[in-house]
Structures are given as structure tokens and as C-alpha cells.
mmCIF file of the C-alpha atoms, coordinates in Angstrom:
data_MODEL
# 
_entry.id   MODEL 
# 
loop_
_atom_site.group_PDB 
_atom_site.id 
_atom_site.type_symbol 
_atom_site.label_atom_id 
_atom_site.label_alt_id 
_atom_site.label_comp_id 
_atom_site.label_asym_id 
_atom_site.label_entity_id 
_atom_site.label_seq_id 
_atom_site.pdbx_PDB_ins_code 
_atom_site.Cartn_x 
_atom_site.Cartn_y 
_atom_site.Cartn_z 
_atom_site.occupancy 
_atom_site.B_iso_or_equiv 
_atom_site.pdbx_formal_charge 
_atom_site.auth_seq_id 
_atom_site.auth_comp_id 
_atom_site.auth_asym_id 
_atom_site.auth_atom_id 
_atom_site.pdbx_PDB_model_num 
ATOM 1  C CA . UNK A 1 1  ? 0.000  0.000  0.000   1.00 0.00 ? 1  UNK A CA 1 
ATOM 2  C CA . UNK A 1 2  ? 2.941  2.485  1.001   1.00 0.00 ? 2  UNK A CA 1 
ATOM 3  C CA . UNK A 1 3  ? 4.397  2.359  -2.518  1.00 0.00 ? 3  UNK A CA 1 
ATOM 4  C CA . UNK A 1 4  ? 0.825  3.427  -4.047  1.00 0.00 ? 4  UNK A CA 1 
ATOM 5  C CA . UNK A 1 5  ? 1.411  6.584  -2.368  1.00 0.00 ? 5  UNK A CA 1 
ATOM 6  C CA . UNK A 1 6  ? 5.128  6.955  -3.298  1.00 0.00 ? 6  UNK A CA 1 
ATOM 7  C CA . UNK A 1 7  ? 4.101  6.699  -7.200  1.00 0.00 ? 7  UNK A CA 1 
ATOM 8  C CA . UNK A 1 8  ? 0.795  9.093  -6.559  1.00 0.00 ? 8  UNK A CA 1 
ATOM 9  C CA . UNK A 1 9  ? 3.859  11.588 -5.025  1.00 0.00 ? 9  UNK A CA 1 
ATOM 10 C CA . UNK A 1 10 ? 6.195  11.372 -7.556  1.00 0.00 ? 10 UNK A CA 1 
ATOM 11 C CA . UNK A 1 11 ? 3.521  11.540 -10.485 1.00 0.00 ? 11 UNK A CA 1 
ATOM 12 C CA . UNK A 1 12 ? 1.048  14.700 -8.495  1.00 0.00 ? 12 UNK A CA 1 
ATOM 13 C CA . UNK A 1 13 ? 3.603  17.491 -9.160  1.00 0.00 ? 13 UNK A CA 1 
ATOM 14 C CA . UNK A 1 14 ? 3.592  16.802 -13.144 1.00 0.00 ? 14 UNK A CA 1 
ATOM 15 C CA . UNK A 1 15 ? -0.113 16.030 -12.965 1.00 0.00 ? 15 UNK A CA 1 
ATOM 16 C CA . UNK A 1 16 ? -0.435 19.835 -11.108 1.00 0.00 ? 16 UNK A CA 1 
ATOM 17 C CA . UNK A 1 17 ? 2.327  21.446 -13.614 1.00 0.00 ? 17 UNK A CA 1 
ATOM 18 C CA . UNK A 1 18 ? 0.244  20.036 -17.126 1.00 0.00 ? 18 UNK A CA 1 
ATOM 19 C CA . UNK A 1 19 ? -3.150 21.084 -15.575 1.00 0.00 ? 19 UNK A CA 1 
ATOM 20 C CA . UNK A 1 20 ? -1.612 24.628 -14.929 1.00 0.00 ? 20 UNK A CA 1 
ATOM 21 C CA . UNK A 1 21 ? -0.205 24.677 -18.115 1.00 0.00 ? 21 UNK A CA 1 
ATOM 22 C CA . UNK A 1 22 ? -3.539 23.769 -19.704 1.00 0.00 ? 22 UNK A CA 1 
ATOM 23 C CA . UNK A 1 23 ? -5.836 26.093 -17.962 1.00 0.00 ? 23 UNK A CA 1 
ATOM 24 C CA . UNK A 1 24 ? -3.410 28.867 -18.453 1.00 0.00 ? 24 UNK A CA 1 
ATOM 25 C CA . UNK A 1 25 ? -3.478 28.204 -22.122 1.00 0.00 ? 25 UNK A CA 1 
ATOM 26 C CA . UNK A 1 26 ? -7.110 27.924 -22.363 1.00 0.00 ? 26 UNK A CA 1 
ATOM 27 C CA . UNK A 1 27 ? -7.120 31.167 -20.258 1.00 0.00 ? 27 UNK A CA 1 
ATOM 28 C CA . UNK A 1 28 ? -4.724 32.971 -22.988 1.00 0.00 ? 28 UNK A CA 1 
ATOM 29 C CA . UNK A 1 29 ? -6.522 31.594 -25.911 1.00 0.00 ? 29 UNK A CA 1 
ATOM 30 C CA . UNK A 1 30 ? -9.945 33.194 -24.805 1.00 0.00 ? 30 UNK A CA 1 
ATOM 31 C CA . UNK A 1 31 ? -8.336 36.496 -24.473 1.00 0.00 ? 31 UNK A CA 1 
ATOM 32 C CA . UNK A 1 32 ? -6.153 36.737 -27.362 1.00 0.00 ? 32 UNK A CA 1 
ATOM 33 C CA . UNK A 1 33 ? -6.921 34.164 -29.342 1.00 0.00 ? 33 UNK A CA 1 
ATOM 34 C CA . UNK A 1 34 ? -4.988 31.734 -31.639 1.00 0.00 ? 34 UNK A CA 1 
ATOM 35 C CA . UNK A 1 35 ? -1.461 31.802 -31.244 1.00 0.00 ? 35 UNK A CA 1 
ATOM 36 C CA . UNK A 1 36 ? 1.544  30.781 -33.310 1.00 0.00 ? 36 UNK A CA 1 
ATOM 37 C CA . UNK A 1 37 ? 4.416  29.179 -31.422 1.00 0.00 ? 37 UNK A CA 1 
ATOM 38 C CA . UNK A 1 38 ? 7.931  28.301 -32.881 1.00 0.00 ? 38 UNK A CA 1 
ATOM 39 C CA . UNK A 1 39 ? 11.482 28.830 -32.821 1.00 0.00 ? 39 UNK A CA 1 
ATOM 40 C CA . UNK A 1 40 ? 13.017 32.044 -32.325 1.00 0.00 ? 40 UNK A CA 1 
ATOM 41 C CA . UNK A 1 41 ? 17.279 32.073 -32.970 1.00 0.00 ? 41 UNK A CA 1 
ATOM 42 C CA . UNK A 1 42 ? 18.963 34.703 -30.143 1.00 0.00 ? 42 UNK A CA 1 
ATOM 43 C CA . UNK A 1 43 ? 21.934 35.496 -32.232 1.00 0.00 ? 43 UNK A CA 1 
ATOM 44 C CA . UNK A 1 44 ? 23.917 36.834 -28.708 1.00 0.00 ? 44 UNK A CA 1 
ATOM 45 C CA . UNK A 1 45 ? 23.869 33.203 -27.218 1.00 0.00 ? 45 UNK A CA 1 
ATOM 46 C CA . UNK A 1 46 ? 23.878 31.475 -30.420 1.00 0.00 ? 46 UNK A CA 1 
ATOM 47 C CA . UNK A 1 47 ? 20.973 29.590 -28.920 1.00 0.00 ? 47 UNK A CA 1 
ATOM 48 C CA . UNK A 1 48 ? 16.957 28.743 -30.197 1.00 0.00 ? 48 UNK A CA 1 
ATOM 49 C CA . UNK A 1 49 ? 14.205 28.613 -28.544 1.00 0.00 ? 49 UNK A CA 1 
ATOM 50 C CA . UNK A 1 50 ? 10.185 27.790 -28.202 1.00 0.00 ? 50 UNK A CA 1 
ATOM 51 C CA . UNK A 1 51 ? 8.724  31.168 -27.749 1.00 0.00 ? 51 UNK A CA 1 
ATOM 52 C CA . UNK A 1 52 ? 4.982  32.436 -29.023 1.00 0.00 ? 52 UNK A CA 1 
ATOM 53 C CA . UNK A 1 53 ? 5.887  34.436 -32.249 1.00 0.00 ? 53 UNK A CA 1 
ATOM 54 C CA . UNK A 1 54 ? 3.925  37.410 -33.576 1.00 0.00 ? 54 UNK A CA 1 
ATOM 55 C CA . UNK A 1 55 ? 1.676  37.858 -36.429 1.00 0.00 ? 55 UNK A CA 1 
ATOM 56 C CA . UNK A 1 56 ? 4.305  40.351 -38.300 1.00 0.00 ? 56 UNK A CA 1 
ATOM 57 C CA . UNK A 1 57 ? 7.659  37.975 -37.715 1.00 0.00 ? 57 UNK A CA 1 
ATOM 58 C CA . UNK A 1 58 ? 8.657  34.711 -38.843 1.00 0.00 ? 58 UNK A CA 1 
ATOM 59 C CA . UNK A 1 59 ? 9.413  31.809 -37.199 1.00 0.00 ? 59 UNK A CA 1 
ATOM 60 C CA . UNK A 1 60 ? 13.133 30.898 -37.250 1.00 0.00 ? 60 UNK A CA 1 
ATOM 61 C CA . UNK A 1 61 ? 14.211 27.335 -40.131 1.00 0.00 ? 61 UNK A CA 1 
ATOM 62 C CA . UNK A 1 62 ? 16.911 25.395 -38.796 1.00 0.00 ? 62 UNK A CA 1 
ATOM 63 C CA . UNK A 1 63 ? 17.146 24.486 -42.932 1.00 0.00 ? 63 UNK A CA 1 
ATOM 64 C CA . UNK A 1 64 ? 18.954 28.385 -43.191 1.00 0.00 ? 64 UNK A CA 1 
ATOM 65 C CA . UNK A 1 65 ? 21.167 28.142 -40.293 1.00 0.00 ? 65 UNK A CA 1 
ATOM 66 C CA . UNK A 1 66 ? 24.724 28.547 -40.894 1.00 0.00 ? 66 UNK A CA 1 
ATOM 67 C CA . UNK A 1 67 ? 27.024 27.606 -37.875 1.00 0.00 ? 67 UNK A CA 1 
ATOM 68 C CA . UNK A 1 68 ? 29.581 29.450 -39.585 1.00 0.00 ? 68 UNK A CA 1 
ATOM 69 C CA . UNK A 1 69 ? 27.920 32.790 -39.153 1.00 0.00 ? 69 UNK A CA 1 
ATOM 70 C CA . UNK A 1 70 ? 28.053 33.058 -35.622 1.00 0.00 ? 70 UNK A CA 1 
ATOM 71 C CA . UNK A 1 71 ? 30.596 34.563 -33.391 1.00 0.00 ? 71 UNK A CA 1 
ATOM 72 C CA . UNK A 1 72 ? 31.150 32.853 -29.910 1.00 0.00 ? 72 UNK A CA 1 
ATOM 73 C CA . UNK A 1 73 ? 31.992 35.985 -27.923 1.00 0.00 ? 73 UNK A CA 1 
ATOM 74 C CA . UNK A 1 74 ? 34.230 33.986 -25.007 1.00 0.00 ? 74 UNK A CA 1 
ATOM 75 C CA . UNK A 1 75 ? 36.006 32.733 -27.953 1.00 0.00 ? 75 UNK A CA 1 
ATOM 76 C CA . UNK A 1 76 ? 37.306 36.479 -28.854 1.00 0.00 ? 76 UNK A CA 1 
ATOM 77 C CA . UNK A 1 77 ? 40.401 37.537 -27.706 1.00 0.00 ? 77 UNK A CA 1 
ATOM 78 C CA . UNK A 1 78 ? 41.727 41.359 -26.958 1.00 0.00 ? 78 UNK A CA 1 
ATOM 79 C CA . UNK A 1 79 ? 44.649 42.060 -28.999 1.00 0.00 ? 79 UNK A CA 1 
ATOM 80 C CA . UNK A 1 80 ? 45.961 43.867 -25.928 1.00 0.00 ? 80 UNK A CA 1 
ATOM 81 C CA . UNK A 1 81 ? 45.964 40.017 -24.797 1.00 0.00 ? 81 UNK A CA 1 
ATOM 82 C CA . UNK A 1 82 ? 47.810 38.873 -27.800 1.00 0.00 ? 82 UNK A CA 1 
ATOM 83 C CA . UNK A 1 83 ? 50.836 41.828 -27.679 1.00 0.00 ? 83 UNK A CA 1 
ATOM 84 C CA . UNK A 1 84 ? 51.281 40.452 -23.830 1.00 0.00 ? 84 UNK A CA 1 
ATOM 85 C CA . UNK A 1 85 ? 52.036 37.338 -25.417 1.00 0.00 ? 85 UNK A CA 1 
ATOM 86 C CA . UNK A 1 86 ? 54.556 38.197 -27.466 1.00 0.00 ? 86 UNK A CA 1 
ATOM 87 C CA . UNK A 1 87 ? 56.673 40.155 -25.483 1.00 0.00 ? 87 UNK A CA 1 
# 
């Protein structure tokens, strides 16, 4: 009987999180109506992620992404760093 309640512990906080998630959605949806969710690139991080995306913008395609194109700023280095070096 004891591990009946162990499961229904483990499994209640994801039960609570997807109702919440659910009712807020239905909650958004009556108020503004359909929404459009997709990926949206941050080009500072060089990161994606699953945002809701407005009317006016489009949604970012993984097809067009170049890796090549971004520029890791930790991987920059002064050139005050690189004359230390040298010396």
C-alpha cells in the first residue's frame, strides 16, 4: 500500500504542472486568441528557442542556419591580450 502513495507523489507534481499549463493556455486563448508558437534564434547566445511568435515575424528554419555565421563571444580575444604574449 505504502508504494501506491510513493508513485501518486512522484507523479502529483507533473499532474499539477500540465493542468496549470492547460488552464493557463485555455485562459490565454480566450483572451487573445490563436497563437503561433515556434522557434526564435537569439543570435547573442547562439541559442533557439520555443517562444509564441507574432503575427508580423517569422518563425526561425533550422534548414537556413549557418554555424559558420556566428561569433562565440568567449572565444574572442583582446589584442591587448595577444601583444602580452609576445613580449
Amino acid at each position: 500500500m505504502a508504494l501506491h502513495w510513493i508513485a501518486l507523489l512522484i507523479i502529483l507534481p507533473f499532474a499539477v504542472a500540465f493542468i496549470y499549463a492547460g488552464i493557463h493556455e485555455y485562459l490565454r486563448y480566450n483572451s487573445e486568441g490563436k497563437a503561433s508558437y515556434g522557434l526564435v534564434y537569439n543570435e547573442e547566445t547562439g541559442t533557439t528557442h520555443v517562444t509564441g511568435i507574432a503575427e508580423d515575424e517569422e518563425a526561425y528554419d533550422p534548414e537556413d542556419f549557418d554555424p559558420n555565421d556566428y561569433n562565440n563571444p568567449e572565444a574572442r580575444s583582446d589584442p591587448e591580450d595577444e601583444d602580452r604574449d609576445k613580449s
